[in-house]
N, C-alpha and C positions, 0 to 999 in steps of 0.2 A: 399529400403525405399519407401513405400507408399508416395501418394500426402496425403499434410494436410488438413484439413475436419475445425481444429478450426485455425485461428491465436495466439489464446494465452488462456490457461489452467489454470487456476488461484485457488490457494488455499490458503484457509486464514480465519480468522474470520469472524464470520456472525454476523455483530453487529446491533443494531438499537443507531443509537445516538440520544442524546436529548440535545441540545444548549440553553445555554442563556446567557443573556449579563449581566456582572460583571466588578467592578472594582476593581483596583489592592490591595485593602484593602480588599475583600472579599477573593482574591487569599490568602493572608498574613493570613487572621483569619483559614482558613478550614488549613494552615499549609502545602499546596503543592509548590512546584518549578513551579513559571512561564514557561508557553510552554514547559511543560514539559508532560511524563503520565504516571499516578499511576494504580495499581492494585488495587480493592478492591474484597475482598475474602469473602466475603459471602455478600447473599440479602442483609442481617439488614444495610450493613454497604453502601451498595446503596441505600436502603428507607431512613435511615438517610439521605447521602448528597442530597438526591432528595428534599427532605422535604425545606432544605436550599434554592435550587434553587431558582429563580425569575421565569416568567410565563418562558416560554421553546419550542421547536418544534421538532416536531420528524422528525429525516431524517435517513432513512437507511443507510449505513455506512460499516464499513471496509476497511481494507487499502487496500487488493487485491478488492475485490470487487467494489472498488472504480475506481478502476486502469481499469477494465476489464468494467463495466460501459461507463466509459469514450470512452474505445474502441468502444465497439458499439453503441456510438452516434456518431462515425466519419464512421459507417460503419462497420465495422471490426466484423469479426463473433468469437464471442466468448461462454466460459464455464466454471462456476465456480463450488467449492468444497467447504461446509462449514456445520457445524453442528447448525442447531435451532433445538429448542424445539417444542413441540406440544402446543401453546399458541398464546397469538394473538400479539405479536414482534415477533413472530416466521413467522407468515400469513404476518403480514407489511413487512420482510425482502424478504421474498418467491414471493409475489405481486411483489414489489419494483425493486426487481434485474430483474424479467422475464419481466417486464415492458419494460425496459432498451433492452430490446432485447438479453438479455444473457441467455442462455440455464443454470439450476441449477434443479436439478434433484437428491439432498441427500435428502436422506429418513428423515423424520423428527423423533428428538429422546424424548421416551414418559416418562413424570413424572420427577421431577426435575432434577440440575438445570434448571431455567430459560432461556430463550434466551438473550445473551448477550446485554449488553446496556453499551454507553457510554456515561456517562455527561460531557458537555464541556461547560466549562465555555471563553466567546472571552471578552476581554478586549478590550477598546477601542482603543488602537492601534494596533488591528485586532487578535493579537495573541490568542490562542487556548489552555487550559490547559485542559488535558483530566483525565478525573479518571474514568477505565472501567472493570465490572464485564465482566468477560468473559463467565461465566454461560456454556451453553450448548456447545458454541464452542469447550471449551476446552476437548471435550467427543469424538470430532472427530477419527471413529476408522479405522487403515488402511481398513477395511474391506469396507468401504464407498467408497474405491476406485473404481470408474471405468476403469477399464484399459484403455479399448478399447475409452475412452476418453481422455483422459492425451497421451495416444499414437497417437493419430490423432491432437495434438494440435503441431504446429509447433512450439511453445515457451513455456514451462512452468515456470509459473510465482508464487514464494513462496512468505511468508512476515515472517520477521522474529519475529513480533509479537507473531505468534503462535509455534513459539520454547520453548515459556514457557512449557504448559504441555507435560508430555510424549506421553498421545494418539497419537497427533498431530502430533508431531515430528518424530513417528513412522512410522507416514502415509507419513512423508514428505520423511520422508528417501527414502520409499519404492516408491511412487513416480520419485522421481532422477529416481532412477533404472529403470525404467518402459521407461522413457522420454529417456534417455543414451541409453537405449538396444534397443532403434527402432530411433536412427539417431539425436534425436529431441534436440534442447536448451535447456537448462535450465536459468532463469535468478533469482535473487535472491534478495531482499532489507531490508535493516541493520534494519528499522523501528525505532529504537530510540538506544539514547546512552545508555538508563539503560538495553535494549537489550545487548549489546555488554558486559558490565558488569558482566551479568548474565553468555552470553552463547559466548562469544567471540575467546573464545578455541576451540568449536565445529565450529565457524562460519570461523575461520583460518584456519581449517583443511579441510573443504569442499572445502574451496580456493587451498590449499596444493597439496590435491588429485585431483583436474583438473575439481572438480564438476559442476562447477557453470560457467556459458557462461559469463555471462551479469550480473555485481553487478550493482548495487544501491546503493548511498547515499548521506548525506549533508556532509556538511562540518565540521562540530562537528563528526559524526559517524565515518565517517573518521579516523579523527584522533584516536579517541576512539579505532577505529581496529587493527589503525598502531601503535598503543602506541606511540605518536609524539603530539610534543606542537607544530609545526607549519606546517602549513597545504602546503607549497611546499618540504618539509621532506618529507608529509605522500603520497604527490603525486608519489616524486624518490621511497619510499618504495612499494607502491601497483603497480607501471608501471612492466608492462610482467608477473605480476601475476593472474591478470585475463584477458582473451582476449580483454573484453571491461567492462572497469568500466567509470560508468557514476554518477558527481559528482553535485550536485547542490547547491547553494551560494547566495540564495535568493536574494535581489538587485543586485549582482554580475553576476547573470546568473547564467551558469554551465558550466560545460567542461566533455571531455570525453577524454580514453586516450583508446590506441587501435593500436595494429602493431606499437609500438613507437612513435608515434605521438599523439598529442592532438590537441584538436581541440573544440575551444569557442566558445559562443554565449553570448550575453547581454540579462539582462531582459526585456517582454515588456514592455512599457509603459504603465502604468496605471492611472484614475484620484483619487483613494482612496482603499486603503487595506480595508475591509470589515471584512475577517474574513481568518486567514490563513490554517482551519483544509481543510485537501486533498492539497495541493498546492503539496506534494513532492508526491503523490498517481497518479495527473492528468499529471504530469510531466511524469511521469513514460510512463501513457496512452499514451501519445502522441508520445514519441521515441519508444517505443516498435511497435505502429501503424504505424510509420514512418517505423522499420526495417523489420515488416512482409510484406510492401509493396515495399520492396526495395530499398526504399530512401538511402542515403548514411548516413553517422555520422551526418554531420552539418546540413543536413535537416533534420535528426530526432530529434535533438538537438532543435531545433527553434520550431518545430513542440510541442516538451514538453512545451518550455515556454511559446507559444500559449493555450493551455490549463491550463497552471499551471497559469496565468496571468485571465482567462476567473474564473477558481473558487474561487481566492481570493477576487474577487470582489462584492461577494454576499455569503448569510451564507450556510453551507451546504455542503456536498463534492460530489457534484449528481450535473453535467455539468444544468445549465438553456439556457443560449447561445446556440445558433447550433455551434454544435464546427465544423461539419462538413465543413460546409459554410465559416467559420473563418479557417479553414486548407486550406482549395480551394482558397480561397483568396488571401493568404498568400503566398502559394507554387505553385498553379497553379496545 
């Protein structure tokens, strides 16, 4: 096995988000599940809830792309995979990420859909309710794969948002493979419970088959996976089934379990929730950066709630804080 070239390989939606502040009566009238996130399937039904909105700001987005952002603001040399369009959310998402210091390098796809966009609506007590066309994302074709990237990335990092369309999931498939056949991680994140819903079968069986290094998830999704009303069940149930699954419990912290042990951390301290969209995305940045540097469990642990703490505090899921300086700090 070669040396790795990336720390972490990341495939996943190329979204551009647009935020704005709502209250929980707006949430009720448009008819969505608080903190929760919906699909909308075609433009019309994005220009409609657009129209609704209050003024808005656009922030690039994605759950992996978010994750892998994150990393390289602590340094971490990364590379992502995600399909936009030929448009200008396409140019904001392509700008955005290469800003960040991530190498992204998919060919841009021409003529409709759109480039994905997500409206998120944050209530004031910070929560996040997302409703996102996936537009051009969902076109992503294995063939956009770079091998010889994915195979130099010491971690690769799915989401399972884009388990929706087939493209995607074809590409993710064959990704595994690529990553498995030259040494490499895999790690993988639940992304929401109506994920798990849809595709929880296929996401049990990746588990089954030994696919998957490193899960991800919250505490809802969890359960959601392990089909369990209570969440130290759905811990006995997922313990020795994946190597290291890593669970997060927003004021409660997280924990991880791994070679039969677990191992906690408390959340940071914070003086006001802002806005929760990214908090389980930068979480993620953080222990994944922790484990490609060799940190152990509970410093990569700490190291997540260090950043998952730093993006809830401000709107947006793109680090404003030097997280770097805020990891040095912290860990030395």
């Amino acid at each position: 096995m070669t040396a790795a070239t990336y720390d972490v390989v990341a495939i996943g939606n190329a979204i551009v988000d647009i935020l704005s502040q709502a209250d929980d009566a707006f949430i009720e009238e448009i008819g969505v599940a608080k903190g929760s996130m919906q699909l909308m399937f075609s433009p019309q039904e994005a220009d409609a809830l657009y129209a609704k909105m209050g003024p808005g700001r656009e922030v690039s987005g994605g759950s992996a792309a978010n994750t892998v952002a994150g990393i390289a603001a602590m340094g971490g040399k990364c590379a992502f995979i995600g399909q936009v369009a030929d448009d200008q959310l396409g140019t904001v998402f392509a700008h955005d990420i290469r800003a960040a210091g991530v190498d992204f390098d998919t060919e841009v796809r021409a003529g409709d859909p759109t480039t994905a966009r997500c409206l998120i609506f944050v209530t004031p007590d910070g929560q996040r309710t997302m409703n996102t066309f996936l537009g051009a994302s969902q076109f992503l074709p294995a063939s956009a794969l770079d091998e010889s990237v994915i195979a130099s990335g010491a971690i690769l990092y799915l989401e399972g948002y884009l388990w929706d369309p087939e493209e995607p999931r074809a590409a993710m498939r064959k990704a595994i493979d690529i990553a498995r056949s030259n040494g490499r991680k895999v790690a993988f994140t639940l992304s929401d419970v109506f994920c798990i819903s849809r595709h929880g079968d296929d996401f049990r069986k990746l588990i089954a088959d030994g696919l998957i290094d490193i899960l991800f998830a919250n505490e809802n999704e969890l359960l959601a996976l392990c089909e369990k009303d209570e969440f130290e069940a759905a811990v006995v149930h997922i313990s020795g089934k994946v190597p290291l699954t890593v669970v997060t419990r927003s004021e409660k912290g997280a924990i991880a379990l791994a070679g039969g042990e677990r191992v906690s951390v408390g959340a940071e301290p914070i003086d006001k929730v802002v806005d929760t969209t990214g908090a389980g995305d930068l979480f993620a940045a953080g222990f994944l950066h922790g484990q490609a540097k060799g940190l152990g469990v509970e410093a990569s642990l700490r190291l997540g709630a260090i950043c998952a703490a730093e993006i809830i505090q401000h709107y947006g899921a793109r680090p404003e804080a030097d997280l770097k300086a805020l990891a040095e700090a912290a860990l030395g």
